[in-house]
C-alpha positions as CSV (number, residue, x, y, z in Angstrom):
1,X,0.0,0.0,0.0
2,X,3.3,2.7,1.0
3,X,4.5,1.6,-2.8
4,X,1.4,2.6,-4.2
5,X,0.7,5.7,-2.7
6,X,4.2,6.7,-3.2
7,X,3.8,5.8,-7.0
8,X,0.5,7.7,-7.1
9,X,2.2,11.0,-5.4
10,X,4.9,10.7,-8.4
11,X,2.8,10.6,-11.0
12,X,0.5,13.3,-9.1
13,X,3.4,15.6,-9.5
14,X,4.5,14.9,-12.4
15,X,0.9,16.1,-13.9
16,X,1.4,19.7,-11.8
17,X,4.4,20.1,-13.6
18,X,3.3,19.3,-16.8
19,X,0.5,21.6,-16.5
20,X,3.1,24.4,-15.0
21,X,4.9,23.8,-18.0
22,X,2.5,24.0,-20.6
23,X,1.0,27.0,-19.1
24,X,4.2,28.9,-18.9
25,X,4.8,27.7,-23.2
26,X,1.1,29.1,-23.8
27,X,2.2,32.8,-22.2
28,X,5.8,32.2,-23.4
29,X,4.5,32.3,-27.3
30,X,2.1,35.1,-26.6
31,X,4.6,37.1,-24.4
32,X,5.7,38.6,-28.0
33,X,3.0,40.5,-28.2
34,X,3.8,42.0,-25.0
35,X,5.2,45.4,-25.5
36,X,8.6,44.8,-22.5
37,X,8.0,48.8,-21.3
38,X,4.6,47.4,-19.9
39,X,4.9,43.6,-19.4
40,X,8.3,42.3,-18.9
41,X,7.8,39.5,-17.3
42,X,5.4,38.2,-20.1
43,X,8.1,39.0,-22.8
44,X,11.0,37.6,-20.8
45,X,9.4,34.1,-21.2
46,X,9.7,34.3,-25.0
47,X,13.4,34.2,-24.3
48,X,12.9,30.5,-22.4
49,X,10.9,29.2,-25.0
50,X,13.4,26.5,-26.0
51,X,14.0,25.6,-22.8
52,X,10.0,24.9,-22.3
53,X,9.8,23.0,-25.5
54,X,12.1,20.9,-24.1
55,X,10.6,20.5,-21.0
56,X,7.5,19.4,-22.7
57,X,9.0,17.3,-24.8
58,X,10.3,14.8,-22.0
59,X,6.7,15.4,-20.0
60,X,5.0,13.9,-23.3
61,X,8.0,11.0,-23.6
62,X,7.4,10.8,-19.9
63,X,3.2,9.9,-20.2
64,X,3.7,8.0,-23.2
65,X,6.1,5.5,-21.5
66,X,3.3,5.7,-18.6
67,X,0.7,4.9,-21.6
68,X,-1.4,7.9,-19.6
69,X,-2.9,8.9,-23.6
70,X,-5.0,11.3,-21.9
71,X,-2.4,13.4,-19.6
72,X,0.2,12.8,-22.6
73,X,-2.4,15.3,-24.4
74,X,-1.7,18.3,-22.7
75,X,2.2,18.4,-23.6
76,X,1.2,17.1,-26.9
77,X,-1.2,19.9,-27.9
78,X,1.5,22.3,-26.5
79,X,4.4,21.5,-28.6
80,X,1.6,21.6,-31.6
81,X,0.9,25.1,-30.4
82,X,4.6,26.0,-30.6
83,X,5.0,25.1,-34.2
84,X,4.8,28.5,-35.7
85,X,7.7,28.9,-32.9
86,X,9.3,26.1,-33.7
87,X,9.2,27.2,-37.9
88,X,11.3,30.2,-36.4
89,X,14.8,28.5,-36.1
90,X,14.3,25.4,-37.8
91,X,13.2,24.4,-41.6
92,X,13.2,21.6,-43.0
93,X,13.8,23.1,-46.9
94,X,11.2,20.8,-48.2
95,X,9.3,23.5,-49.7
96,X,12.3,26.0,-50.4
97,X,12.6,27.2,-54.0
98,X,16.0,26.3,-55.5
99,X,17.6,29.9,-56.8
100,X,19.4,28.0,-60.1
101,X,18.6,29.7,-63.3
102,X,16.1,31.5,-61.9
103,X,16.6,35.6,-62.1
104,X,16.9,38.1,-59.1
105,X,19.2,40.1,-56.8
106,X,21.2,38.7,-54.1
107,X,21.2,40.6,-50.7
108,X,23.4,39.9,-47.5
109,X,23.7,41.8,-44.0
110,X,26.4,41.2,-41.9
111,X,27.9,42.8,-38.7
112,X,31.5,43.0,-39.0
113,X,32.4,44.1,-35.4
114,X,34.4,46.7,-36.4
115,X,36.9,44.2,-38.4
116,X,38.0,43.5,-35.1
117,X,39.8,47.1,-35.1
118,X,42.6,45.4,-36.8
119,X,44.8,47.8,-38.7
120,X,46.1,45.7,-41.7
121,X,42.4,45.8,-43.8
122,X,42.5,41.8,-44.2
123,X,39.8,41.2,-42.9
124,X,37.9,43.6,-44.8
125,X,39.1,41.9,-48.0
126,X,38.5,38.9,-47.0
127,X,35.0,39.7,-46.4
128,X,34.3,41.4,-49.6
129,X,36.2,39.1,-51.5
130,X,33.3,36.6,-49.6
131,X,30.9,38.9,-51.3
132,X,32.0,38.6,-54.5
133,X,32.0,35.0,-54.5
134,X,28.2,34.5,-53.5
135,X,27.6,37.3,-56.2
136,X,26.3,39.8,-53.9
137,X,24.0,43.0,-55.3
138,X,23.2,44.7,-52.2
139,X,25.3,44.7,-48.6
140,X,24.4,46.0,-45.6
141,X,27.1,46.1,-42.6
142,X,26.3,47.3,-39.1
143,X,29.4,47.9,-36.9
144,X,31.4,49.2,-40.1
145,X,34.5,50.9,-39.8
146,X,35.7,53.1,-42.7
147,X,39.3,52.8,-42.3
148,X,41.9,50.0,-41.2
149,X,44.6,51.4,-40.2
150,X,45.4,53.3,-43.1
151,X,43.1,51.5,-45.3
152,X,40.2,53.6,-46.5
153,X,37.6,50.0,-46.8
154,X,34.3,52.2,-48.6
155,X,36.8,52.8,-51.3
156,X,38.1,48.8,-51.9
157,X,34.9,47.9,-51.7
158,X,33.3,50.9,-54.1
159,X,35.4,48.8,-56.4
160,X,32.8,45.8,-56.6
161,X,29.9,47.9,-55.5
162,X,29.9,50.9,-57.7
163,X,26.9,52.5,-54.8
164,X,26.9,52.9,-51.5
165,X,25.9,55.4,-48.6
166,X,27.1,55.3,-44.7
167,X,24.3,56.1,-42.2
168,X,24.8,57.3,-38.5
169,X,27.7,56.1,-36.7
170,X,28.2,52.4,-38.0
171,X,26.0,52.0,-40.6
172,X,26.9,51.3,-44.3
173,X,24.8,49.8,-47.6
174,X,26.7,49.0,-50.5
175,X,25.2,48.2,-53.8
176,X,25.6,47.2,-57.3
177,X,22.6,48.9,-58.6
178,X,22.0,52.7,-58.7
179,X,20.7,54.8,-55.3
180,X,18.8,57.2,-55.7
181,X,17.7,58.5,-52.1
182,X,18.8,57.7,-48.8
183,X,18.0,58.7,-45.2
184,X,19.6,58.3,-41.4
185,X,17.3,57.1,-38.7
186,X,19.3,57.7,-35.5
187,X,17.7,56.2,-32.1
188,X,18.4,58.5,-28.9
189,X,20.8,57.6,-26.1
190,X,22.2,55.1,-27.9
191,X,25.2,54.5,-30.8
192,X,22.8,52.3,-32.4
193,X,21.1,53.2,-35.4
194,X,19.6,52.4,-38.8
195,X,19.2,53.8,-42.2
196,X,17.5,53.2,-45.3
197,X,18.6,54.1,-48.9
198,X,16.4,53.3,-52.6
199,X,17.5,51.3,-54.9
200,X,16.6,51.3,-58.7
201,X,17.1,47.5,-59.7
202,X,16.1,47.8,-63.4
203,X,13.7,49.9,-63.1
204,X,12.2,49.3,-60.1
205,X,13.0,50.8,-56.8
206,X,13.4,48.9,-53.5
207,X,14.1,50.7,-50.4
208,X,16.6,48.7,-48.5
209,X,16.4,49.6,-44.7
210,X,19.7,48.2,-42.6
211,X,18.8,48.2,-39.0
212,X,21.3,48.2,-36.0
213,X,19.1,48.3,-32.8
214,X,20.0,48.1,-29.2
215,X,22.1,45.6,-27.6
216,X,21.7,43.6,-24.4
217,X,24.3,44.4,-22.1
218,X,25.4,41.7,-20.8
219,X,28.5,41.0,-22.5
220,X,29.7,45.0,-21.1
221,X,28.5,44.3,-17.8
222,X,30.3,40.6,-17.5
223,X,33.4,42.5,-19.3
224,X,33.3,45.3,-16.3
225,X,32.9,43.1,-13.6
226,X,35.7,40.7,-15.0
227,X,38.0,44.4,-14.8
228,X,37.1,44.7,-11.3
229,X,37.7,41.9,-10.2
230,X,41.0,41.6,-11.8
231,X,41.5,44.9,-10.0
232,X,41.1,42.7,-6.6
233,X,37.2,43.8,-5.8
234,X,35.0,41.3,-4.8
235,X,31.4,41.1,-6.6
236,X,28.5,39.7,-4.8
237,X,27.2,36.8,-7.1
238,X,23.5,38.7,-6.5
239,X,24.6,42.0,-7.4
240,X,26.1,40.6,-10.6
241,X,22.7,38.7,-11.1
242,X,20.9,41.9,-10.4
243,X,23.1,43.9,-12.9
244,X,22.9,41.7,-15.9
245,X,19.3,41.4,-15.3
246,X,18.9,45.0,-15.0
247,X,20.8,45.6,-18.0
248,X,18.8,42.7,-20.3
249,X,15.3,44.3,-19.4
250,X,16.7,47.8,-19.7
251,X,17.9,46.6,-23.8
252,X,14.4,45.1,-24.2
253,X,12.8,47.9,-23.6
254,X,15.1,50.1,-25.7
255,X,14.9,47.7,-28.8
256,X,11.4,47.6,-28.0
257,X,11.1,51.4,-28.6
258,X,13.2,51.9,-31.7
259,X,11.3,48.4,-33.5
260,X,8.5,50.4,-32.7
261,X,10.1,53.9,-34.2
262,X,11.2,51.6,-37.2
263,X,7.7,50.1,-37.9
264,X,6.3,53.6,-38.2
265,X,9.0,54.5,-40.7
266,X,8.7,51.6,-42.8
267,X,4.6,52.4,-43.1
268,X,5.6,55.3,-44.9
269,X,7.5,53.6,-47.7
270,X,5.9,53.8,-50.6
271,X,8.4,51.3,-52.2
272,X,8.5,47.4,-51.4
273,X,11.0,46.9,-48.5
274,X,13.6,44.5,-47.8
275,X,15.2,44.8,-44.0
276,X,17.9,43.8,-42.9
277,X,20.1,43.8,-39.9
278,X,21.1,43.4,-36.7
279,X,18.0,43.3,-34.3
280,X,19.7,41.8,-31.3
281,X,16.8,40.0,-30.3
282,X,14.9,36.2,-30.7
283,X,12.5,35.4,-32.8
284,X,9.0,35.6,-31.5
285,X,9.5,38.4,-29.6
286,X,8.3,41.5,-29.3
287,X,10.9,43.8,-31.3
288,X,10.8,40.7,-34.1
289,X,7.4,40.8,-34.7
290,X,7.0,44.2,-34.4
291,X,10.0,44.6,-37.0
292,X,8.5,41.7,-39.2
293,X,5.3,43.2,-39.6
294,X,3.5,42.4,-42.9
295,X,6.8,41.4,-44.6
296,X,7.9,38.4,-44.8
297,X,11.2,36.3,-42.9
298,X,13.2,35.4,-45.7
299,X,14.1,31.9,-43.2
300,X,10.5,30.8,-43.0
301,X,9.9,31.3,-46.3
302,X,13.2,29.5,-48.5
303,X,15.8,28.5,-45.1
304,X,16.5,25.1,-44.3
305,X,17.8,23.3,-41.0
306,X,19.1,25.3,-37.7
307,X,19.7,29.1,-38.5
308,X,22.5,30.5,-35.8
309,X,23.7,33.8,-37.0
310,X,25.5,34.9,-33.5
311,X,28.8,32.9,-32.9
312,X,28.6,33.9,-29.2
313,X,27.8,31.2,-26.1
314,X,24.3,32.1,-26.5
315,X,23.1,29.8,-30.2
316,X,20.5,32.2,-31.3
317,X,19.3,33.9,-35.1
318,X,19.4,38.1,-33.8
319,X,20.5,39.0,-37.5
320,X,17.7,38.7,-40.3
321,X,16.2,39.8,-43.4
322,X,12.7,40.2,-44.4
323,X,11.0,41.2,-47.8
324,X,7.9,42.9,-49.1
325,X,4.9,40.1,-49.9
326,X,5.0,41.5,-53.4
327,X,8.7,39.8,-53.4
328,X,9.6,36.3,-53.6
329,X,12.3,34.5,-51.7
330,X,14.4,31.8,-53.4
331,X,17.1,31.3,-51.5
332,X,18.2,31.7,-47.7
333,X,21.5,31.0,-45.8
334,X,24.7,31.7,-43.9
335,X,28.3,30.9,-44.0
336,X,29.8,30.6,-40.9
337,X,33.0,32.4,-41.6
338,X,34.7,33.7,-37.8
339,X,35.9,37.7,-38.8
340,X,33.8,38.8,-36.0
341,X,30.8,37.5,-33.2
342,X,27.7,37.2,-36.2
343,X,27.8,35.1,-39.0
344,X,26.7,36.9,-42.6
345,X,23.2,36.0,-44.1
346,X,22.5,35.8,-47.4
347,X,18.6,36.0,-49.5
348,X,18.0,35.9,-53.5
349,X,15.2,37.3,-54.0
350,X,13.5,37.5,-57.4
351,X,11.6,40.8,-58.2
């Protein structure tokens, strides 16, 4: 009788936590419609969602070993709920268009990191000479810097791409096709920024917005308390906690603004869009489906397996590129090439 009742207390809490668990999925993919200045809490759990998936994942293996059909529902339903989640960072290419012999322009966004303020301009060659190779008509770099060393890098790469025009601070597009207006979108408080310039592609004009918005903070903070501590001062493991999460919520929020800032401006276009850039943030959240919009994620659309553009700790996709509906994707990928902390992206599109 103590086995049984033992038995039945493990599988009674094994059904809270699966509940628990799906509830917290549920909010988790509706916390990106929580705008983080009002609901943080809700649009911090879009940030867990793997973690959940996984959790329900082993609750459903868990029921189905149990052959409980009915409790094995609830995680079941779940992970069917999380699907359009799921579609995010993973494709299976089954349905992606294959880009041979059929005609369009090739775009790519990449953040450089400054070439890793290395004074020689290799890497910057190396990089555009990357370019060239995938046959690259339009570029947009966040983190640019114009000069290595003595190197003056818009004028090798004005070489290959004929067009180009440098936004605010870090900002850069390059192109092969004629532009014919351009325009600086800085954000406040912040070196972050974005830009967007027009580009006649035969006769028809696409304005290419590249987007560079806020960054999370963690990285500074753990890089300031690694310089104190070096310096002999001794960090409370809570205060650290405190800071990075204090610095995380306090990015949200700012990216949260400026998607917001950039939705507005991209209303006004009366040309079809393609985005691209840095957003520093997940998909399903908040400043990515506030960014997104109407237009469409290149990576849904023609991507195929895992898509990690950051090369960081943290295997996330922050860097993306979207197109008008009146557009169509063909092709979507990266190359994981290591000149700085992102991985460039690359989308054919045919017009």
């Amino acid at each position: 009788m103590g086995k049984l009742a033992v038995y039945k207390y493990i599988g009674f809490m094994f059904l809270i936590v699966t509940v628990i668990m799906s509830a917290f999925t549920l909010f988790g993919l509706y916390g990106g419609d929580s705008d983080p200045t009002h609901n943080t809490i809700s649009a911090l759990l879009v940030y867990l969602l793997p973690v959940l998936i996984i959790g329900d994942a082993v609750l459903l293996l868990y029921w189905v070993v149990r052959r409980r059909w009915h409790w094995a529902l609830i995680p079941f339903v779940t992970i069917l709920c999380c699907i359009p989640y799921i579609r995010t960072i993973w494709q299976t290419g089954w349905f992606s268009t294959h880009e041979e012999g059929q005609p369009g322009i090739k775009i790519a966004t990449y953040n450089v990191a400054m070439f890793g303020r290395e004074t020689s301009g290799f890497k910057s060659e190396d990089i555009l000479s990357e370019m060239k190779s995938h046959q690259v008509d339009i570029l947009c770099l966040q983190e640019y810097n114009e000069f290595s060393g003595d190197k003056d890098n818009t004028a090798s790469y004005k070489e290959y791409f004929p067009y180009c025009e440098k936004g605010q601070q870090d900002m850069i597009i390059f192109s092969r096709y004629p532009i014919t207006a351009t325009k600086n979108i800085p954000f406040e408080y912040t070196n972050n920024s974005a830009m967007w310039a027009d580009v006649n592609v035969e006769g028809k004009t696409l304005r290419v917005f590249n987007v560079h918005l806020e960054t999370t903070g963690i990285n500074r903070t753990l890089h300031q308390a690694g310089k104190m501590q070096a310096r002999g001062v001794q960090i409370e493991n809570n205060r650290l906690f405190e800071a990075i999460f204090g610095n995380y919520t306090f990015g949200m929020i700012v990216r949260a603004g400026q998607a917001n800032m950039m939705a507005m401006e991209m209303r006004e276009s009366e040309h079809p869009i393609l985005l691209c850039g840095d957003f520093n943030d997940v998909p399903y959240s908040y400043v990515y489906n506030t960014m997104k919009g109407d237009l469409v994620d290149g990576f849904q659309e023609c991507g195929k397996g895992f898509m990690q553009t950051y090369r960081g700790k943290k295997p996330v996709r922050i860097d993306y590129l979207f197109h008008d509906k009146t557009l169509k994707g063909l092709n979507y990928y990266k190359t994981d090439i290591n000149y700085s902390d992102h991985v460039p992206v690359f989308m054919k599109v045919a017009l």
